[in-house]
C-alpha positions as a LaTeX table, in Angstrom:
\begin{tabular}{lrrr}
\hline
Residue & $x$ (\AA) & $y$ (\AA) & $z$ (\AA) \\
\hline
Unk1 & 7.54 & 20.78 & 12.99 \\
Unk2 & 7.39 & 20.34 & 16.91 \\
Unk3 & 4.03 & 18.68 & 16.55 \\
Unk4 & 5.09 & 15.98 & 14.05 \\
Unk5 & 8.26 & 15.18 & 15.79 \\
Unk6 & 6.17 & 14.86 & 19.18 \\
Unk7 & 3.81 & 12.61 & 17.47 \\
Unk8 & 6.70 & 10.50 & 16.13 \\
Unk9 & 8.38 & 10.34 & 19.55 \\
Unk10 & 5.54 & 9.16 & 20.97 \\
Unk11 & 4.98 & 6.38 & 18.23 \\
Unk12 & 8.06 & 5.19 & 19.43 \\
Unk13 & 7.43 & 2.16 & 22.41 \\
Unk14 & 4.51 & 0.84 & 19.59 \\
Unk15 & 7.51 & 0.70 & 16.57 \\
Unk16 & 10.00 & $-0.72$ & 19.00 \\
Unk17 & 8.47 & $-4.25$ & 17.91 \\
Unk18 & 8.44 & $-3.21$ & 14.39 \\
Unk19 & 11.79 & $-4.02$ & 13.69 \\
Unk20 & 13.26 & $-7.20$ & 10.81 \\
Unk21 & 15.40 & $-8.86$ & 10.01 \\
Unk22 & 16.06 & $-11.75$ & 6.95 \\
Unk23 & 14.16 & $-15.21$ & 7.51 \\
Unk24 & 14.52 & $-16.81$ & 4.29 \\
Unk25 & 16.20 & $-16.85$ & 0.61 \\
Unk26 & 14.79 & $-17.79$ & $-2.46$ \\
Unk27 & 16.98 & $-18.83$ & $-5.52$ \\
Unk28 & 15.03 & $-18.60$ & $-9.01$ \\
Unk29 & 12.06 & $-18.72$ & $-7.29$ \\
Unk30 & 12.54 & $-21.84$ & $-5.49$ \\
Unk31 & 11.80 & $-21.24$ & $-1.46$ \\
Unk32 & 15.34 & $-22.24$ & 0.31 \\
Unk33 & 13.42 & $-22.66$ & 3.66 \\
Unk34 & 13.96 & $-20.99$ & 7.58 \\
Unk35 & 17.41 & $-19.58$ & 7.32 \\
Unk36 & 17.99 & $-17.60$ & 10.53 \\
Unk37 & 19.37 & $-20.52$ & 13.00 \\
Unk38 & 22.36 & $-22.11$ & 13.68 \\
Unk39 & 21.52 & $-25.04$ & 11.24 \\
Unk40 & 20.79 & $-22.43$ & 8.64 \\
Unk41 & 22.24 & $-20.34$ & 6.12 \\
Unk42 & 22.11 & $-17.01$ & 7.81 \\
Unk43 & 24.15 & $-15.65$ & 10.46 \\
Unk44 & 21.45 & $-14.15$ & 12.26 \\
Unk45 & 21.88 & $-11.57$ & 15.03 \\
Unk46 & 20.30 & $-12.79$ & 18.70 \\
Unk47 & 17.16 & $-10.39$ & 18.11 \\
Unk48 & 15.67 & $-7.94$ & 15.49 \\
Unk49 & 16.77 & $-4.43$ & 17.00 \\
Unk50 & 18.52 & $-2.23$ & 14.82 \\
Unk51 & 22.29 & $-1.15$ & 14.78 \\
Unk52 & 22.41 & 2.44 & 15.55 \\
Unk53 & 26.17 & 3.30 & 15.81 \\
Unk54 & 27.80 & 3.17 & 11.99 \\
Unk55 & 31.04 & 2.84 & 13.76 \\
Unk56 & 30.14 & $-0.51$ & 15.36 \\
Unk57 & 31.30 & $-3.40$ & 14.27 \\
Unk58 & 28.08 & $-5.02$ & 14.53 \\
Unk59 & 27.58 & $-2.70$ & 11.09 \\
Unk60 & 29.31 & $-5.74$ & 9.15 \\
Unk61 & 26.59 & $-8.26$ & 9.62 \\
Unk62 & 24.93 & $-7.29$ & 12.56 \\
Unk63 & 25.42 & $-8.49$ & 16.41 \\
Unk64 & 27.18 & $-11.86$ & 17.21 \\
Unk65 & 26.43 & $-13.27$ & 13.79 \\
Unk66 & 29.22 & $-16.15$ & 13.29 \\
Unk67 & 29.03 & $-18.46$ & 10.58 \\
Unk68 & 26.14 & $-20.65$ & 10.51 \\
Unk69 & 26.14 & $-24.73$ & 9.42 \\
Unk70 & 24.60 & $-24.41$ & 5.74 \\
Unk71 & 25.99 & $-22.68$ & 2.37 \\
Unk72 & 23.58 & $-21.90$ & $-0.55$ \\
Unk73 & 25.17 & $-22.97$ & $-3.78$ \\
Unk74 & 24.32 & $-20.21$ & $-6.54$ \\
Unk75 & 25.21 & $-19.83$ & $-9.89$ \\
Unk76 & 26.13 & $-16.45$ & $-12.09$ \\
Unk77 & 22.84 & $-15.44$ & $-13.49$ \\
Unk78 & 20.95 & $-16.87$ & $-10.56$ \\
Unk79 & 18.09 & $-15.22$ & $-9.09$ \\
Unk80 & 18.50 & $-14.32$ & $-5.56$ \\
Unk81 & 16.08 & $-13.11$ & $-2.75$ \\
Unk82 & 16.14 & $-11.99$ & 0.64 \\
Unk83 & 12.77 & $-12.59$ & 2.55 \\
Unk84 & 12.53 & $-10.20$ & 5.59 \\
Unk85 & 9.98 & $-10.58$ & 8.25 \\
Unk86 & 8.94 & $-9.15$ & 11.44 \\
Unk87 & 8.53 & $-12.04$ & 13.39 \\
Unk88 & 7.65 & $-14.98$ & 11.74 \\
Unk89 & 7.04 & $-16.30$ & 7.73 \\
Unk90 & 2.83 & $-16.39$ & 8.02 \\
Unk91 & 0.91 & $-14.85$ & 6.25 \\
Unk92 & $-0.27$ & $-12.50$ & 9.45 \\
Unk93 & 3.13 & $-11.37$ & 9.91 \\
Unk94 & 3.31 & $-7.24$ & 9.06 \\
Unk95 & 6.96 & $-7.78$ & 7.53 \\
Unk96 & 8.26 & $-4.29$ & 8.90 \\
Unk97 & 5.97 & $-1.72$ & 10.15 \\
Unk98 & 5.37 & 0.66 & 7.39 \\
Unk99 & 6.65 & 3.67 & 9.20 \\
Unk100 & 10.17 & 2.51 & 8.56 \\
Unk101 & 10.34 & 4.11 & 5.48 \\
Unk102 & 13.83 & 4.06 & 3.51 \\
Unk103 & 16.19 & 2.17 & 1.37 \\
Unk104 & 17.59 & $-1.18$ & 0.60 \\
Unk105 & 21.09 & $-2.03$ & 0.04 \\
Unk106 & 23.60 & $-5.41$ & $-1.26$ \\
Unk107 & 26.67 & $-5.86$ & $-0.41$ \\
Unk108 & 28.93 & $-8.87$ & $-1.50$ \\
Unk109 & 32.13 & $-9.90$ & $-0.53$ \\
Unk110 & 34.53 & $-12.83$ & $-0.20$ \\
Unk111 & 33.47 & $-14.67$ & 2.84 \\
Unk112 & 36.76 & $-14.18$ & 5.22 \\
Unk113 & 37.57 & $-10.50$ & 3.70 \\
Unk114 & 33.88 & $-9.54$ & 4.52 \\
Unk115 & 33.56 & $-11.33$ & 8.05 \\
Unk116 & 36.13 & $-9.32$ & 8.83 \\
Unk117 & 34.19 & $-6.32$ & 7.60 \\
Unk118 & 36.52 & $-5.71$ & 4.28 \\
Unk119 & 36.00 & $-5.95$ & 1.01 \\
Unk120 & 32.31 & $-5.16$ & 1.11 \\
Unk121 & 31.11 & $-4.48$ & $-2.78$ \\
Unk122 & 27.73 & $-2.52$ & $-3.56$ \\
Unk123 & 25.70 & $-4.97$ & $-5.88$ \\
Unk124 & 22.38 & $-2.69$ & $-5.80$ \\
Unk125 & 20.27 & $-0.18$ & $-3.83$ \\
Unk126 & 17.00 & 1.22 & $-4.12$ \\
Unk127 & 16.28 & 4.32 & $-2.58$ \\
Unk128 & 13.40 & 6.91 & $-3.08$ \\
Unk129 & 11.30 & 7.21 & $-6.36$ \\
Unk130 & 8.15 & 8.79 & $-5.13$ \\
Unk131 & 8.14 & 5.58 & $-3.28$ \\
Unk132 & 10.21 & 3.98 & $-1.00$ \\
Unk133 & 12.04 & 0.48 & $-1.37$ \\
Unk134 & 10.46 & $-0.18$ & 1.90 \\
Unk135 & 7.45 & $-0.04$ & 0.55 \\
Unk136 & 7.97 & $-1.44$ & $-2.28$ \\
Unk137 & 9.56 & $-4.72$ & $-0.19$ \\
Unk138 & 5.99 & $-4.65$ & 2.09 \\
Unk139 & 4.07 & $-4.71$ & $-1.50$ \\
Unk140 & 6.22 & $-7.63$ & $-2.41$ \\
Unk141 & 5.70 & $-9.91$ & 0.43 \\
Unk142 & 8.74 & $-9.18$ & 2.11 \\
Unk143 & 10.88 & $-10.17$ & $-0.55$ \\
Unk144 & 14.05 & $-8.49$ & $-2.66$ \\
Unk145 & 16.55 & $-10.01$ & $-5.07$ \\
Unk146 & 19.41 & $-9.26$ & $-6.88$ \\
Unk147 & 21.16 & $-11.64$ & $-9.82$ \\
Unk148 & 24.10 & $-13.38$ & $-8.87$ \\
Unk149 & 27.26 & $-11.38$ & $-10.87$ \\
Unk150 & 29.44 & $-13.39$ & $-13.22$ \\
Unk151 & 32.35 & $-13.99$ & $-10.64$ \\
Unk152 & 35.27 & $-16.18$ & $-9.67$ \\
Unk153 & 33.80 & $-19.29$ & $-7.85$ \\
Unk154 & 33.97 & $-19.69$ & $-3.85$ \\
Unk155 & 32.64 & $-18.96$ & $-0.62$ \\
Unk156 & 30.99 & $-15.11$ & $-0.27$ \\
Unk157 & 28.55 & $-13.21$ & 1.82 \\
Unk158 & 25.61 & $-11.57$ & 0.76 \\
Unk159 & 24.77 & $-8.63$ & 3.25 \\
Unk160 & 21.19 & $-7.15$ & 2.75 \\
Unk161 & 20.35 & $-4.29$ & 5.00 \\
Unk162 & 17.37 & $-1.75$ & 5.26 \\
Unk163 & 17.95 & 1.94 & 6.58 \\
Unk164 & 14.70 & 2.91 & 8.61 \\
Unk165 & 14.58 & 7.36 & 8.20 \\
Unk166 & 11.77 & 7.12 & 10.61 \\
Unk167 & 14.02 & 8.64 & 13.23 \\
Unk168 & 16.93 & 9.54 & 11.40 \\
Unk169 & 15.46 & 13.82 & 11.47 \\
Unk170 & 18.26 & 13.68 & 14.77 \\
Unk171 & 21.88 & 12.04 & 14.98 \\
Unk172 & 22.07 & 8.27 & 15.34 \\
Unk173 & 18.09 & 8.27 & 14.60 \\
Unk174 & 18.16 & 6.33 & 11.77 \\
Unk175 & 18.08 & 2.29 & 12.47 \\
Unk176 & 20.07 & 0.02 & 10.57 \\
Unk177 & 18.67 & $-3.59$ & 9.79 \\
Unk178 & 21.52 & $-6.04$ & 8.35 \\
Unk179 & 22.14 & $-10.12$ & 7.80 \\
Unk180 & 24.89 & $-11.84$ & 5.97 \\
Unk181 & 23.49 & $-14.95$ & 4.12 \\
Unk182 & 26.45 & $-17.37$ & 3.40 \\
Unk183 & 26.59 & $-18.28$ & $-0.59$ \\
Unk184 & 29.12 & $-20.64$ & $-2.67$ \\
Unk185 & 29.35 & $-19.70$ & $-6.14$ \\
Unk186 & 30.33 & $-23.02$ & $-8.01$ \\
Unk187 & 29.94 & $-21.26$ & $-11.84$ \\
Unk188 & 33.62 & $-20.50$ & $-13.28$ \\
Unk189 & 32.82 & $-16.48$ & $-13.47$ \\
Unk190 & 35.97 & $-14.49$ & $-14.86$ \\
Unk191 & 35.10 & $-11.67$ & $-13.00$ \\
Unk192 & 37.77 & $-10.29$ & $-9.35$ \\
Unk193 & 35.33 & $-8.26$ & $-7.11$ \\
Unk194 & 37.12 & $-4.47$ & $-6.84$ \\
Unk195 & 38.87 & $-3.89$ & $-3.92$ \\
Unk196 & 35.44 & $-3.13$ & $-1.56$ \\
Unk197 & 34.56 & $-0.52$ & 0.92 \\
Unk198 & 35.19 & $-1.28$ & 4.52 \\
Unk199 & 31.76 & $-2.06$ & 6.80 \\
Unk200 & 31.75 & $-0.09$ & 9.67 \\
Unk201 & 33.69 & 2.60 & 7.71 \\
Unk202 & 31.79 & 3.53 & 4.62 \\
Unk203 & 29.04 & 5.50 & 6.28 \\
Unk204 & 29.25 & 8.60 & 8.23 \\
Unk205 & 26.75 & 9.83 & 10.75 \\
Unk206 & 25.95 & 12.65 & 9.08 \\
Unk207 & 25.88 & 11.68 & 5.96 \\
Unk208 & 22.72 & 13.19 & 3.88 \\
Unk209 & 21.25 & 9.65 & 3.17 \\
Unk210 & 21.70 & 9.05 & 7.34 \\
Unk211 & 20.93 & 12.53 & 8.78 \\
Unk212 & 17.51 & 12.83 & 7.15 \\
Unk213 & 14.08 & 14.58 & 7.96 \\
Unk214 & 11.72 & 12.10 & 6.54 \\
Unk215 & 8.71 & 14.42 & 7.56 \\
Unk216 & 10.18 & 17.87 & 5.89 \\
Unk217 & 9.42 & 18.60 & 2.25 \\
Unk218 & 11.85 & 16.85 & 0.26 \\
Unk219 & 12.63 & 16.56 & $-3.59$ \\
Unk220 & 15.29 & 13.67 & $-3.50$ \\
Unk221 & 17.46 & 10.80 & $-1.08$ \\
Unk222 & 21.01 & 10.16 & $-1.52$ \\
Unk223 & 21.70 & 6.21 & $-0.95$ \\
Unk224 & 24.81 & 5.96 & 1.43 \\
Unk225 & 27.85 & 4.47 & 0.35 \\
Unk226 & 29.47 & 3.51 & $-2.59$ \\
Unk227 & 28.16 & 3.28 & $-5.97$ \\
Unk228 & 26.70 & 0.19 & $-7.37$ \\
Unk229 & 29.66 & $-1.52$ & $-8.82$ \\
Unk230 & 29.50 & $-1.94$ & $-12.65$ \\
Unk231 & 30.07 & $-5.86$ & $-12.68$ \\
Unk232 & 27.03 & $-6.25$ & $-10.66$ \\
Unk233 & 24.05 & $-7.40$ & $-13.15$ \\
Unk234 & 21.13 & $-5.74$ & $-11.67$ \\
Unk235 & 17.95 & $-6.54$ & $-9.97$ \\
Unk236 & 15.82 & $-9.97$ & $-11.07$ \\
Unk237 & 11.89 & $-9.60$ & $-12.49$ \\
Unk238 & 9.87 & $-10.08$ & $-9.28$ \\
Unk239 & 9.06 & $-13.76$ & $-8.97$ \\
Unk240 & 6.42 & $-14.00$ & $-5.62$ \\
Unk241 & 5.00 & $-16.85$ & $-5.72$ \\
Unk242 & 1.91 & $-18.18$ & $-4.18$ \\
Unk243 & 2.78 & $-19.96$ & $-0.68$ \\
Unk244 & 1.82 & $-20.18$ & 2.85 \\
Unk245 & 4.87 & $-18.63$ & 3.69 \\
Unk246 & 4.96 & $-15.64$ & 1.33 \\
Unk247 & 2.48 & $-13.60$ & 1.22 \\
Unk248 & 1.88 & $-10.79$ & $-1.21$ \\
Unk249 & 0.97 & $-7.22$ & 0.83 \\
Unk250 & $-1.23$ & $-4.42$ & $-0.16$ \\
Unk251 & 0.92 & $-1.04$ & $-0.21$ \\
Unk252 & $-2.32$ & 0.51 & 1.04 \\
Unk253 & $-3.19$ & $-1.01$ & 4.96 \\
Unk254 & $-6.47$ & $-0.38$ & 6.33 \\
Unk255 & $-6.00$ & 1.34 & 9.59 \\
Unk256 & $-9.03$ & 1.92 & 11.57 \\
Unk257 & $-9.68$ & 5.16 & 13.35 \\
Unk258 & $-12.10$ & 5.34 & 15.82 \\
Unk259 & $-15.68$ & 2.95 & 17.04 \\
Unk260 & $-18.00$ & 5.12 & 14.84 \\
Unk261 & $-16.37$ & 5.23 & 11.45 \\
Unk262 & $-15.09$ & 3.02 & 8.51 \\
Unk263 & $-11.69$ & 2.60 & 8.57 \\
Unk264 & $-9.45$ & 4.69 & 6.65 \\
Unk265 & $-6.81$ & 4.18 & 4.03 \\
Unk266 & $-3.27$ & 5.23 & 4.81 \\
Unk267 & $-1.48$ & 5.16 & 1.53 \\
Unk268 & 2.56 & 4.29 & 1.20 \\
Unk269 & 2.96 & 5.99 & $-1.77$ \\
Unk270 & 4.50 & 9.94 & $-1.47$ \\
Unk271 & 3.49 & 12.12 & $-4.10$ \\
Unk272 & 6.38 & 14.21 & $-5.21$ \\
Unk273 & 5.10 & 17.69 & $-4.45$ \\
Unk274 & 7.07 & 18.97 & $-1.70$ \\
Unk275 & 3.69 & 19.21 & 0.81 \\
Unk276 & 3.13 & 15.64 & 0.55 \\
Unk277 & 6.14 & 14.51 & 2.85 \\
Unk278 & 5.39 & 15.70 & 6.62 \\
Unk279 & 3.20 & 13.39 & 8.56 \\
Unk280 & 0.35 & 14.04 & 10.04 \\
Unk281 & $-1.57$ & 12.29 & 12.86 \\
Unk282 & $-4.11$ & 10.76 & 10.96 \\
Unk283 & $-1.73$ & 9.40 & 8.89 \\
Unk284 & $-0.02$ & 6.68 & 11.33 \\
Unk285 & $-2.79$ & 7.45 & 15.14 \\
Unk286 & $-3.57$ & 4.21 & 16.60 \\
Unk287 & $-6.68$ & 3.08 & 17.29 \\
Unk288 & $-9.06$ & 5.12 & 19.09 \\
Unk289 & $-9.90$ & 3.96 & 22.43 \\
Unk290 & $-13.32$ & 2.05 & 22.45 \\
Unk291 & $-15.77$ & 2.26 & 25.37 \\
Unk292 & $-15.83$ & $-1.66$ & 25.06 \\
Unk293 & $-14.38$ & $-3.46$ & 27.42 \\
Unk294 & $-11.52$ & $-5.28$ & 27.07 \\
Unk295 & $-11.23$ & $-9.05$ & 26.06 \\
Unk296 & $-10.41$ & $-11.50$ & 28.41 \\
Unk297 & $-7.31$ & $-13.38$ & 27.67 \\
Unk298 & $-7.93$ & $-15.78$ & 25.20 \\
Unk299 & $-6.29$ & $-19.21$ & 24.15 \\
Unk300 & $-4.28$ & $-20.64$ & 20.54 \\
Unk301 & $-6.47$ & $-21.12$ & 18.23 \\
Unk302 & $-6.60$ & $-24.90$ & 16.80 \\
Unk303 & $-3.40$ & $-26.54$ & 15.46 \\
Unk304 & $-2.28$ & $-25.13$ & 11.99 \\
Unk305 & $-3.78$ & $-21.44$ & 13.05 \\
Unk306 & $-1.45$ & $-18.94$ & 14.49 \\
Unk307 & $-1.83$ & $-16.90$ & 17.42 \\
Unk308 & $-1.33$ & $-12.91$ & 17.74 \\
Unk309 & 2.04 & $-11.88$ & 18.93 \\
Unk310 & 2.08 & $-8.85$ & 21.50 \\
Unk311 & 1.02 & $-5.87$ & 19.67 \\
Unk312 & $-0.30$ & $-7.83$ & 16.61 \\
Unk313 & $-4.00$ & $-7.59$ & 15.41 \\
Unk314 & $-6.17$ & $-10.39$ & 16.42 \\
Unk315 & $-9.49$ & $-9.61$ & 15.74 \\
Unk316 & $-11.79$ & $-7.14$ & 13.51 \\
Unk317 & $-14.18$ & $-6.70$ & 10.62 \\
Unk318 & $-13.06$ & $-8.76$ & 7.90 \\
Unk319 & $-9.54$ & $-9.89$ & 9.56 \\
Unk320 & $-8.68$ & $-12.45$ & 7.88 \\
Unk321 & $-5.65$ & $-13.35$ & 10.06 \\
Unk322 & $-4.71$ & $-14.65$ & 13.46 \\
Unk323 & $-7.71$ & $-14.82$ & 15.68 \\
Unk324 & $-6.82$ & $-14.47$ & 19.33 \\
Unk325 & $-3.67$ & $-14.38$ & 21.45 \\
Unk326 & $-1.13$ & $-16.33$ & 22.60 \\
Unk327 & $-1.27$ & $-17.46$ & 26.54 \\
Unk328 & $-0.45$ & $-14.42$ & 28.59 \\
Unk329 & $-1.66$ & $-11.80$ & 25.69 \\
Unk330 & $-5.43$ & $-9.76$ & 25.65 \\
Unk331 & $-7.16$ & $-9.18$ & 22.81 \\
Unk332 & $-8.16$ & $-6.45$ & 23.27 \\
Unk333 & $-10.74$ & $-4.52$ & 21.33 \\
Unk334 & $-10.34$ & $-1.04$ & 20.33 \\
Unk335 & $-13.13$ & $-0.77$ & 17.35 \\
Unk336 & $-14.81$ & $-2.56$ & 15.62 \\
Unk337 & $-12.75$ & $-3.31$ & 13.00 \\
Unk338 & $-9.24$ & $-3.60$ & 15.18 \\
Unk339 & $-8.25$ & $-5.66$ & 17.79 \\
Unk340 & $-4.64$ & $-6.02$ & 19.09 \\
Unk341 & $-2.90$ & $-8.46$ & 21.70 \\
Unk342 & $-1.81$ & $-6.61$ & 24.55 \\
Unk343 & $-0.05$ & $-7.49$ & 27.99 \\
Unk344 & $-2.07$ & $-9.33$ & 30.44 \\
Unk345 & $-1.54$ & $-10.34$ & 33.81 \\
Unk346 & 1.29 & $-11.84$ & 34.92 \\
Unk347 & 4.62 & $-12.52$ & 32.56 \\
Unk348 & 3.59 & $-13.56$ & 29.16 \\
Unk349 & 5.46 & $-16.09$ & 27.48 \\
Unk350 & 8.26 & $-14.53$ & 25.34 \\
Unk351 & 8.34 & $-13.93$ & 21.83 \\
Unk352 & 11.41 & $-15.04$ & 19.62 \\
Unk353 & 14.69 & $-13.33$ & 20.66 \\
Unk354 & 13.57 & $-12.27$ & 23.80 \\
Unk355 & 14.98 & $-12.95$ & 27.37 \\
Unk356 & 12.54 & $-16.32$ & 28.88 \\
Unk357 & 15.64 & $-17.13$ & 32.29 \\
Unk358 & 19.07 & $-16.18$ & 33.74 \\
Unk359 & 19.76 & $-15.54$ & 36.94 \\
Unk360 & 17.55 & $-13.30$ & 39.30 \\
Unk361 & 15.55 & $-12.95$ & 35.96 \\
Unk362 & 12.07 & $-12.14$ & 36.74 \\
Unk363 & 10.30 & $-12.03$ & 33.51 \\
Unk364 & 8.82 & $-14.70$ & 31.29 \\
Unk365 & 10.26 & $-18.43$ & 32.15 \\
Unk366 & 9.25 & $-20.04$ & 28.63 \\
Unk367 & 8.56 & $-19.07$ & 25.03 \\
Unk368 & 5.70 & $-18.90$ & 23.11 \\
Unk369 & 5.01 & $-22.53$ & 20.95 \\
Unk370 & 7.32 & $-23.71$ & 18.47 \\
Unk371 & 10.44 & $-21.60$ & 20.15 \\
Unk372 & 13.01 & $-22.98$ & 22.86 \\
Unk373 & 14.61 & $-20.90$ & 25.83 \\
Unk374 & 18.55 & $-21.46$ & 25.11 \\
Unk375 & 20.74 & $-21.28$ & 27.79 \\
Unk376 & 23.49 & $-18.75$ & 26.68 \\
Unk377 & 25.34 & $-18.13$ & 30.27 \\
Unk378 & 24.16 & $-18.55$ & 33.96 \\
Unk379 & 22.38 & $-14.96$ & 33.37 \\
Unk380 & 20.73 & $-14.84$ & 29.83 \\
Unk381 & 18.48 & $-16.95$ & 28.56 \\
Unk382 & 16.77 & $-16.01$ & 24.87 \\
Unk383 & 13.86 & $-18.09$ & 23.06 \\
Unk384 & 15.19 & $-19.10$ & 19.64 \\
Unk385 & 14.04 & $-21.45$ & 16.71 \\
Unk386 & 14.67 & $-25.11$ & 17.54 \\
\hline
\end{tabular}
């Protein structure tokens, strides 16, 4: 046990740009396009960390997430989906790293009951089968749905949110991913939502589904919170469609091992004997060190083909994704079949939601193409979508 939980530890500066959060909705299938800005439909949080305090108010719909400019108009019997992503909707984006195994929860509630973090009603969860909903999300290209419930028309929230277990074996471990999408049911439903659970206030830090040793043997996860209520109407058929942004995922990644050997494959799936359930190195190592040398920093790649993020692959055997960095990023080689974009010299530019000025800020000055640095106050600056 000391071994795995030393191996996780140290996984933990490479997951720290693993994180999520919600991009995008789709309503019966139809793509509802970029939803996390202030001209969208999401009130979006200022990066992708995770809440780690269930007392926090941030718990309702994550940090500094007012209301946004657009509404989604739905209708009872709708199809709904969330579309999570790690850091952008191409298809090279990992979605969330696959380590962040756990479950997925809906919430719905009246818009001004639930901004206030009241009223907060349980419309589905999916938890642990022998798979996780995690996994099963990655598998379907970052996407998750519900059907909109036969209520009373007006303005509500939608609040998906992921529970990453990766780190959850000690207290306040486990990471909480949440975003409230803003909806307007116009369908004359004859359904009243129940009187709701308050978020913060329905979890507990030590509740089982919150306290939990991913890596011990287990037989069985309890979803936090209430149960589903019984006016909800269940989860839609899957309905991924073919697009450049959606992108259907493999629950089996190839991760490469070492110079000399074919890469391996690490499967998502848990078997449901007991022994299956503690990692083990080879399960989740990072590449072995090549004796190759490095990569020299390399440029975008020609207009219409995206560039590697830090700590995203950019080169391989068979990659079929983004080859090469972004300016201030090395590719850098560590087998032949992975490469991965790494700090260079000097400040990089920064990625979305990161700092790029404020005062007596010595970091990165501008943001990587297609983001803006928005002046917040004299001392923080963050790269955003335009």
């Amino acid at each position: 046990m000391r071994i795995t939980q030393l191996f996780v530890l140290a996984s933990v500066s490479a997951l720290a740009y693993s994180h999520a959060t919600i991009q995008a909705a789709w309503i019966n299938g139809v793509d509802q396009g970029q939803g996390d800005s202030r001209n969208g439909y999401i009130r979006f949080p200022p990066n992708n960390s995770p809440v780690l305090e269930v007392t926090s108010s941030d718990m309702t719909c994550n940090k500094n997430s007012g209301p946004v400019a657009k509404t989604l108009q739905v209708k009872a019997g709708d199809k709904f989906e969330f579309e999570w992503r790690h850091q952008s909707r191409t298809a090279g984006d990992q979605i969330i790293d696959p380590s962040h195994k756990g479950p997925i929860l809906v919430y719905i509630a009246n818009t001004d009951q639930g901004a206030a973090g009241r009223g907060w009603v349980k419309l589905y969860e999916d938890g642990y089968n022998g798979q996780w909903a995690v996994e099963r999300l990655r598998a379907n290209g970052g996407r998750h749905g519900i059907t909109i419930p036969d209520i009373a028309p007006g303005k509500y929230l939608l609040r998906a949110e992921i529970i990453a277990l990766h780190e959850a074996f000690s207290a306040k471990g486990a990471q909480f991913y949440m975003e409230c999408v803003q909806i307007e049911v116009t369908s004359s439903g004859s359904k009243t939502l129940p009187a709701g659970v308050s978020l913060p206030g329905a979890y507990s830090a030590n509740d089982p589904g919150i306290l939990f040793n991913l890596y011990n043997g287990f037989q069985s996860y309890t979803i936090p919170g209430p149960p589903v209520w019984d006016g909800a109407s269940g989860p839609p058929q899957s309905s991924v469609a073919a697009s450049s942004a959606s992108t259907k995922i493999s629950s089996a990644s190839q991760v490469p091992t070492s110079s000399t050997s074919q890469p391996t494959t690490l499967q998502t799936r848990l078997s449901t004997s007991s022994t299956a359930h503690t990692l083990t190195s080879h399960a989740t190592t990072t590449p072995a060190q090549s004796t190759t040398a490095p990569a020299q920093p390399t440029t975008p790649p020609a207009t219409g083909v995206k560039a590697g993020y830090i700590y995203e692959q950019c080169a391989g055997n068979n990659w079929t994704g983004p080859k090469g960095c972004y300016e201030g990023l090395v590719c850098t080689e560590f087998n032949p079949w992975y490469s991965q974009c790494l700090p260079g010299q000097g400040p990089r530019p920064a990625s979305i939601w990161e700092q790029c000025g404020g005062q007596d800020w010595p970091g990165a000055k501008t943001c990587h193409p297609g983001l803006v640095c928005n002046v917040l106050n004299p001392w923080y600056s963050q790269c955003i979508r335009p």
